[in-house]
Phi, psi and omega in degrees: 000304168324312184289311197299295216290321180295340198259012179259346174298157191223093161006296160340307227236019175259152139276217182229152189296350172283343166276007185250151193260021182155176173246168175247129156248135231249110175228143180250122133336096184269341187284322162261029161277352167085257157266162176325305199271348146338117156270163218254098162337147167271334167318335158275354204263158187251153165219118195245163171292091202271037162258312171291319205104319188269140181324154102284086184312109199241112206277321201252173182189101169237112198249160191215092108328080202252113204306358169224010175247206185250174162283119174242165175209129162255113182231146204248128199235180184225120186256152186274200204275356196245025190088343202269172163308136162255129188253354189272112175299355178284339173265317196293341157341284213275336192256169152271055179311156163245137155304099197228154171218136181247118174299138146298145137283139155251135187275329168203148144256116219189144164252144206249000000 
């Protein structure tokens, strides 16, 4: 199925993987979503770093399913003074974090 699905992507509709800044996984609080049929707030929702693990405090989350590409997300994160991510929300507090947005691969979307 995997090998069917890969070989149906169209080039056009990729970037190239050097432009992305890492991959993500998408996670939902399912126990306060309530019924089957609920929409899902953004205040549950998570975005971890799927290589670490570790949180990403995410002011934005925009996911892009393009029906022949891969599942992308542009999520808008906060960088210290050298650029890098901040994963801690107590330094984005205490610092002059910048406001930024990257694309992501996503790697899983899952209700815990």
């Amino acid at each position: 199925m995997a090998r069917a699905i890969t070989g149906m992507m169209r080039d056009d509709s990729m970037r190239e993987r050097a432009e992305y800044r890492g991959s993500v996984a998408i996670e939902w609080n399912g126990g306060a979503l309530g019924t089957a049929n609920s929409v899902i707030p953004g205040c549950l929702c998570a975005v971890r770093d799927s290589v670490t693990n570790r949180l990403i405090p995410a002011a934005s989350i925009t996911v892009h399913v393009p029906p022949y590409g891969m599942v992308t997300a542009d999520v808008g994160v906060f960088l210290d003074g050298d650029g890098e991510i901040i994963y801690d929300l107590v330094e984005v507090a205490k610092t002059d974090s910048v406001p930024a947005t990257f694309p992501f691969l996503v790697s899983s979307m899952r209700i815990l």
